[in-house]
N, C-alpha and C positions, 0 to 999 in steps of 0.2 A: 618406460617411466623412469621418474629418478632410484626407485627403489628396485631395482631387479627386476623386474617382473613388467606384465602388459595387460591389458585388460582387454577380452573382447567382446563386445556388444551385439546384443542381436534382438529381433524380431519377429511375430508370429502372429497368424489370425488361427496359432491351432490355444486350445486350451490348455496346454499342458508340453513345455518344450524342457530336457536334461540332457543333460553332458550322460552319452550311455557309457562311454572312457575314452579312452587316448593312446596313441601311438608311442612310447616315448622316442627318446632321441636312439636309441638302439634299432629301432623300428617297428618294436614288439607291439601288438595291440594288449592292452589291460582294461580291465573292466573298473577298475580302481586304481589312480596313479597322484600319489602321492605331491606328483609336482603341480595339480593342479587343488587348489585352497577355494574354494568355492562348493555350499552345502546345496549346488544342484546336480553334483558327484551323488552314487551310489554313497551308502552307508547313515548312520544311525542320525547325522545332524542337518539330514536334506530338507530338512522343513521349517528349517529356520527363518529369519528375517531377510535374507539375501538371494532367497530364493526367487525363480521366477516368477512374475506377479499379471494373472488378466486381466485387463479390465471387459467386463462382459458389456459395458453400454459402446466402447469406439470398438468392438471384437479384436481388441488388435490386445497382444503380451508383450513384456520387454524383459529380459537377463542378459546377465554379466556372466562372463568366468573369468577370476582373477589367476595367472601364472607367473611362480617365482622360480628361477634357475635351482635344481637341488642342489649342487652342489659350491659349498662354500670356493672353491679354487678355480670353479665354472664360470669362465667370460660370456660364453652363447650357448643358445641351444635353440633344435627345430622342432614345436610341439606340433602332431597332426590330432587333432577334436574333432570326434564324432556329437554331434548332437543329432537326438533322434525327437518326434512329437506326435501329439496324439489330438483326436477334437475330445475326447473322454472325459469328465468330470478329475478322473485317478490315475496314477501312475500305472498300474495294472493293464500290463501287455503293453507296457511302450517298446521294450528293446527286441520284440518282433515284428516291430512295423517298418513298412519299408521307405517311410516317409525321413528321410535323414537328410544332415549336410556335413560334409567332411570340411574343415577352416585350418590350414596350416599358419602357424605363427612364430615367426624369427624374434627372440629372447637375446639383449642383449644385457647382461650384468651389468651395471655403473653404481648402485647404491652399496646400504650397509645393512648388514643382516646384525639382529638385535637378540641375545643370549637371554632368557629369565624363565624362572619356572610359569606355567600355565596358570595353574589353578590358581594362583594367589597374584596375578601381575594381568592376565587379559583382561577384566575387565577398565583399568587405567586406561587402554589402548581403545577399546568401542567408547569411553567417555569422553575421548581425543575430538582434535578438528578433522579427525581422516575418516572416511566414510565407515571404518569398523577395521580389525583386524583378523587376523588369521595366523597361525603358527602349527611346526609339525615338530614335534620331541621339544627340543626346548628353543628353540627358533621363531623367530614374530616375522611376516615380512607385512607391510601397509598395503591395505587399498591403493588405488589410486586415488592420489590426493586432489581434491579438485576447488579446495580453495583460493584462489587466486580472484576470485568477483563473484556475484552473485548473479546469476543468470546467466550469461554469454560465459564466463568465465569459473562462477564456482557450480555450473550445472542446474540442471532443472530442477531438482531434490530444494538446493538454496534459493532457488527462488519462489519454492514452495514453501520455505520457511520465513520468507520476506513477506509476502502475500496472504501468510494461512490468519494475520491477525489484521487484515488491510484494515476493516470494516470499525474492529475496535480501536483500531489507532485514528480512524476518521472520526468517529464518536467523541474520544477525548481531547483530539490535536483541533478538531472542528470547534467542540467550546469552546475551547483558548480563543479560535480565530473568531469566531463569532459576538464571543462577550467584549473581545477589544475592540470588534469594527464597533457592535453599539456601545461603548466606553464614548468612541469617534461623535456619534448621534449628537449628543446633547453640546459637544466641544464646538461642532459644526454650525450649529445653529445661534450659539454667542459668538462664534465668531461671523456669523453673517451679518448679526443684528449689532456689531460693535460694541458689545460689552467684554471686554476684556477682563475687567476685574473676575467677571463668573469664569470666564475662559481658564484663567489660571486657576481657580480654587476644584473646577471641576476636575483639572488636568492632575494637582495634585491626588485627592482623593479619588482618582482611576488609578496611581500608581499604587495606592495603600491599599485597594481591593484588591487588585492583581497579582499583590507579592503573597496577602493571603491565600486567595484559590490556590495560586502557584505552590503553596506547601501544600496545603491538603491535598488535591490532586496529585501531585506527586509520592505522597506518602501515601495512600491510600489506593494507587495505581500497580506501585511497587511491593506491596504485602497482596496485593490480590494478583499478579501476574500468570501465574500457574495456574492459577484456576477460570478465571480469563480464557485460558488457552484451551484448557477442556471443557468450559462452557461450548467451543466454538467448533470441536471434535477434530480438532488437531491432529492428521495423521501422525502416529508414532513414530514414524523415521523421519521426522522432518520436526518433531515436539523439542527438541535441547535444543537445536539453531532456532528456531522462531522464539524460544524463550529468552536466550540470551539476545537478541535484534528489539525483541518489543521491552525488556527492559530498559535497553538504554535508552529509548525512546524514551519509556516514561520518563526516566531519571532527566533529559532534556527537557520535563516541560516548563520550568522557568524561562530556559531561552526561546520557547517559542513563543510566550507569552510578553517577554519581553519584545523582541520585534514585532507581534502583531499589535500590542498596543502602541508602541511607540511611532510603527508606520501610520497607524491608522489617524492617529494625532497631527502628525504630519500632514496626510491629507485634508483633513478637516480644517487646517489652517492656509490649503490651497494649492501645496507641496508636495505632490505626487510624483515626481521626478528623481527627488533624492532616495526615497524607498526603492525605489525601483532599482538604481544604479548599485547600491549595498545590496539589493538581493541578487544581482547580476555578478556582482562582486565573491557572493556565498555560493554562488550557481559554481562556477567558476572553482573555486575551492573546493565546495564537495567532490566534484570532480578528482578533483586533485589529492585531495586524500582519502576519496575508496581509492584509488589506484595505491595511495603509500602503506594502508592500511591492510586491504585486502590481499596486494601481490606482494608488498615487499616485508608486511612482519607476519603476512597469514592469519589474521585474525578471520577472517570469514565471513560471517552474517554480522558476528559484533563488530567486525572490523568497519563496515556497511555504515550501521548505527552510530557509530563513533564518529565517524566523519561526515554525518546528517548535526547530528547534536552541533558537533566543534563550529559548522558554518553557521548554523543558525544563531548560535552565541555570538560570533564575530560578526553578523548582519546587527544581531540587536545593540552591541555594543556601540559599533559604528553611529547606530542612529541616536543613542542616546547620547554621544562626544558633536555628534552634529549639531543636534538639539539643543547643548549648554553650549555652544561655542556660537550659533548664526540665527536660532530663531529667537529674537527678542523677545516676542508676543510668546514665546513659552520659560521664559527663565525666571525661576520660583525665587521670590524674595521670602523674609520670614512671616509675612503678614499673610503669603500666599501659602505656605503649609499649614494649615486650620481642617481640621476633619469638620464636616460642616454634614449633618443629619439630613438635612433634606436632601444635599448633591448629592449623599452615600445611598438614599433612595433613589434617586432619580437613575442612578448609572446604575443601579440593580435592578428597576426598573426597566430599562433600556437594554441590557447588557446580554442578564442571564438569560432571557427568554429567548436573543439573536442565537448565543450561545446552549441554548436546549435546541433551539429548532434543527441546527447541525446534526446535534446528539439523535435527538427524535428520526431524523434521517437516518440516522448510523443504525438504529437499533433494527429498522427491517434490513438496512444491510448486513448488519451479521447474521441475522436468520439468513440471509443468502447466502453469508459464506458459509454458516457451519451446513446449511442443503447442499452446497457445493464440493466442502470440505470431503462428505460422505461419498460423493462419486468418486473417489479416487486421487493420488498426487499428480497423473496425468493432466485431471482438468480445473487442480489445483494451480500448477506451474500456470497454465494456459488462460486463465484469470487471470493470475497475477498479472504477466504479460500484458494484457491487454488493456487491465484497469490500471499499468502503468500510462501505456499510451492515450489512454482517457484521461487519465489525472491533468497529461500535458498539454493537451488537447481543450479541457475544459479553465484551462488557464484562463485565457482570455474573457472569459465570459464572467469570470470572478472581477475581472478588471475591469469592463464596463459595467456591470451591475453594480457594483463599490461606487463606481465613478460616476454614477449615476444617483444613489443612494446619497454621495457626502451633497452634490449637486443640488440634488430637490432637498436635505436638510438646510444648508445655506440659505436658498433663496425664501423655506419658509420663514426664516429668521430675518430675512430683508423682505416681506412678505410681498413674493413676487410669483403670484400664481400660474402667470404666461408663462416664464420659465422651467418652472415645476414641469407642467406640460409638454412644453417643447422638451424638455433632460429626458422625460422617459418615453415619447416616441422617436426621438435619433435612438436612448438607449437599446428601445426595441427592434429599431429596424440595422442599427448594428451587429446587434449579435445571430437575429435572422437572418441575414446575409453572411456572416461568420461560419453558423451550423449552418449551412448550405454547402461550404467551399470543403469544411472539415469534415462535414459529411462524406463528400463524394472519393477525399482522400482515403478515409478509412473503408469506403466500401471496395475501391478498387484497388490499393494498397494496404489495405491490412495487413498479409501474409508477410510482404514486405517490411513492413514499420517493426513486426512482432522478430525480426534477426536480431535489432536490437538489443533484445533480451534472452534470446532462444539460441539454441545452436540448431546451424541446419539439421544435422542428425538426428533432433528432436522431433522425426516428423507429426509425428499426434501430437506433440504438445505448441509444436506452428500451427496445424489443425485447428486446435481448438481455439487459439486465440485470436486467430482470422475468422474465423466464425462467430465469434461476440461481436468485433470491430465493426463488418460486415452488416449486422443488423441493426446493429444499436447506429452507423452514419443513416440511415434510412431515417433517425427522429432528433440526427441532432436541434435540427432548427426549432426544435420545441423549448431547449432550454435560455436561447436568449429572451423570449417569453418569461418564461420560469423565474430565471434568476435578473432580470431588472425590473419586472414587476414587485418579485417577493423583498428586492433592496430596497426601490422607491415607498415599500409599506412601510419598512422597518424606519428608514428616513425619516418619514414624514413624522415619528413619535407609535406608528400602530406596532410594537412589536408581538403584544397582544392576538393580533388577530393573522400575522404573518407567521407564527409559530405554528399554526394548523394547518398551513398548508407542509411546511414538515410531519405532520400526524397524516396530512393522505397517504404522503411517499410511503413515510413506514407501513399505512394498514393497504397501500397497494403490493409493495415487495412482500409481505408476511403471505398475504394470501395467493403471489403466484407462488412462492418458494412453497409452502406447503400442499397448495390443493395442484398444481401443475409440475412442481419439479422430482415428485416421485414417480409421477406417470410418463412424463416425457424427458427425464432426465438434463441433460445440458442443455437441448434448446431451448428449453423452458429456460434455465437461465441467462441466455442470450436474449430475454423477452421480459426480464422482470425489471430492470431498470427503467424500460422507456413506457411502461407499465405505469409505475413510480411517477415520469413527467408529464404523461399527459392527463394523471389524475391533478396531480398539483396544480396544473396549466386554468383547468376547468375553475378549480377554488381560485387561485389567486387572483383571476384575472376582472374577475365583479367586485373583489375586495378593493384592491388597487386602484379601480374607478370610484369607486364608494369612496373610497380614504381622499382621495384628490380633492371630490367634490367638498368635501365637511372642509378640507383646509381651505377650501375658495372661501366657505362660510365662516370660518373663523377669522380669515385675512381681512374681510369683510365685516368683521366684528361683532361674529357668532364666536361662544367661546365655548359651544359645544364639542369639545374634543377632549382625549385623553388627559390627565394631571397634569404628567410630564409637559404636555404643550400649553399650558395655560400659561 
């Protein structure tokens, strides 16, 4: 390491694996040797948080022993470690089993050893970015530091702190996106039926709802974050980076609100091109600075957050300099900023409910994660993982269901029923063909896809996340169903009755996470998601036909339909 010292890692299907002592560099065996700083050494603080950890659902354990050179004028040294294990519940009679492994380890000095007294200065050091500290007389030396990215880079631990809050970040990041796409709804639909004048008044008063939510939500995200976190049973080693990552998050949700309205506006006026190249452009940049973030000033998880926020801000800015500068049909003159009562219904009308159905989703997914949470940081990491590559994975279907959604809004506005029609079976037969192709990726490269994020070493936590990937491509093809049926509802003016189909999801995940994932542990949750779609699948898809037909009858000049559409 940079700091002196080296770390070695290891492995076991026994229940109980400790360092019984060491050889030092003299060649002596010791039963206690001071050069090794790790509490699964002999003596009074072996039961600490650093200690060896089972998980008894994958039978497999994992520990460290950290080694710092003793002596300050010491360039190298050769440690021989005995670790010995047991399958036993207790420590009791390990260091007469004859179950052991001898690990020799070459030490080479290069850092700096840190002088301060203990009792009043360690704890400064476990509140640090380094995994905890350790010191002998009045000497500190660091963990290994493993901040450098989160996942591949800052470890399985940080990506257990990225992922331990996915659920509630989709909850809250979800309404943003959701109340701006139906913000979109109502813009879509004057602009198909060329009223412009509504186009503009609605466009302003979507921006004066949005900057509202935008506070509250954000202040109200930010004073409940900690508890948030143990709502969600946040493993304790992994609780101070997942609170500092889903802070900044919150504190960014302006800028996500900001881009999702302002893309969605965009598209509604037919422009789905330019969003896309600004978020290509943020893609590209986040990139760019987790790596300046993470490796080069060590911020860690917050560092992660910081450069989610910073892109997302520079995608929204972008679209709103685009906005004043090339699309006429949106440029507010002073007649066009009027809060107008009924449009402020209407886009709340439209908005909050696209934006509760997200939420309504989220909510059985966090009962997922905090069931999931409880199996351990192994199948915390190994989630995360996976519902990264989900996340990516289910991009596209976000894009034809949208694209489908602004699609059948327009043409009920130029009241063109055929089209309607025709949008949502290409839409569907899109994204079935889609989940079919990313199906088959994830069932036979998951393990693969999940490096990624994982370091090989990590083998239970590649384990597990090739194991969700693996079940869940078996149902992708259900969600292009899902989601351009559930868009083409909200489209049409029903957002009303497309929000239930978010109430399956949720009361299908609640009831596998509760009645199957204490019994069957992780597979059960390898099974509650697609659980989740093909309850929704069942609802959505006689709604979606029902919603179609009423607009045939309204286009036809039944005006039996929602407010909003009249």
């Amino acid at each position: 390491t940079d700091f002196n010292g080296a770390r070695v890692t290891f492995e076991s299907n026994a229940k109980v694996v400790r360092v019984s002592g060491m050889y030092d560099t003299s060649g002596t065996f010791k039963e206690y040797v001071a050069d090794g700083f790790n509490q699964l050494q002999w003596g009074e603080d072996w039961n600490k948080k650093w200690n060896y950890t089972y998980d008894a659902v994958a039978k497999v354990g994992k520990g460290y022993l950290d080694i710092i050179v003793n002596n300050g004028a010491q360039t190298t040294g050769t440690y021989h470690i005995v670790l010995k294990a047991t399958r036993k519940e207790s420590w009791e009679g390990v260091n007469t089993l004859s179950l052991s492994r001898s690990i020799k380890v070459n030490v080479v000095q290069e850092g700096k050893r840190y002088g301060f007294e203990p009792s009043t200065e360690a704890s400064a050091y476990v509140g640090s970015s380094y995994i905890g500290a350790f010191y002998r007389n009045k000497e500190v030396g660091e963990r290994i530091i493993q901040n450098t990215f989160w996942g591949r880079f800052l470890g399985s631990d940080a990506l257990a702190s990225v992922g331990a809050s996915s659920s509630v970040q989709f909850l809250v990041l979800g309404f943003c996106m959701g109340t701006a796409c139906g913000f979109g709804v109502p813009i879509a639909r004057h602009f198909g039926a060329g009223d412009i004048k509504k186009l503009k008044q609605y466009f302003y008063n979507s921006i004066v709802i949005t900057a509202i939510t935008a506070f509250v939500l954000t202040t109200v995200c930010a004073v409940l974050c900690s508890e948030i976190l143990k709502l969600l049973s946040t493993p304790s080693n992994i609780f101070d980076d997942a609170y500092k990552y889903l802070l900044v998050i919150f504190l960014g949700i302006p800028f996500t609100l900001l881009y999702n309205l302002l893309s969605s506006v965009l598209r509604s006026v037919g422009d789905s091109k330019t969003p896309f190249v600004f978020l290509a452009i943020s893609t590209v940049l986040n990139i760019v600075l987790d790596l300046v973030c993470v490796i080069v000033f060590r911020w860690g998880c917050m560092g992660a957050a910081i450069a989610t926020v910073v892109a997302q801000a520079i995608s929204g800015i972008l679209c709103a300099i685009f906005i004043m500068k090339k699309v006429s049909v949106l440029k507010l003159t002073k007649e066009d900023r009027v809060m107008s009562k009924p449009a402020v219904l209407n886009l709340i009308i439209m908005g909050f409910p696209m934006g509760l159905q997200y939420s309504i989703t989220a909510i059985g997914s966090m009962v997922m994660q905090s069931a999931n949470n409880k199996l351990g940081s192994i199948y915390v990491s190994g989630f995360t993982a996976a519902a990264r590559i989900k996340q990516f994975t289910m991009c596209p279907y976000d894009a034809f269901a949208t694209g489908a959604s602004v699609f059948a809004s327009q043409n009920l506005g130029a009241g063109n029923l055929k089209r309607i029609k025709k949008g949502i079976r290409i839409g569907v037969g899109v994204g079935m063909t889609y989940g079919v192709i990313a199906g088959i990726v994830l069932i036979f490269f998951g393990r693969e896809l999940s490096l990624i994020f994982v370091n090989k070493s990590d083998a239970a936590v590649l384990t597990a996340s090739a194991k969700y990937l693996f079940y869940a491509g078996f149902f992708y093809w259900t969600l292009g169903i899902l989601n351009t049926c559930r868009m083409c509802t909200q489209g049409l003016g029903y957002s009303g009755l497309a929000i239930f189909s978010g109430v399956t999801e949720m009361i299908a995940r609640i009831s596998v996470s509760m009645i199957f994932v204490p019994k069957f542990g992780y597979l059960a949750i390898c099974f509650t998601d697609q659980a989740a779609w093909i309850a929704a699948c069942l609802y959505i898809v006689p709604v979606c036909i029902y919603c179609v037909n009423r607009a045939g009858r309204h286009i036809a000049g039944d005006h039996g339909l929602p407010v909003e559409n009249k």
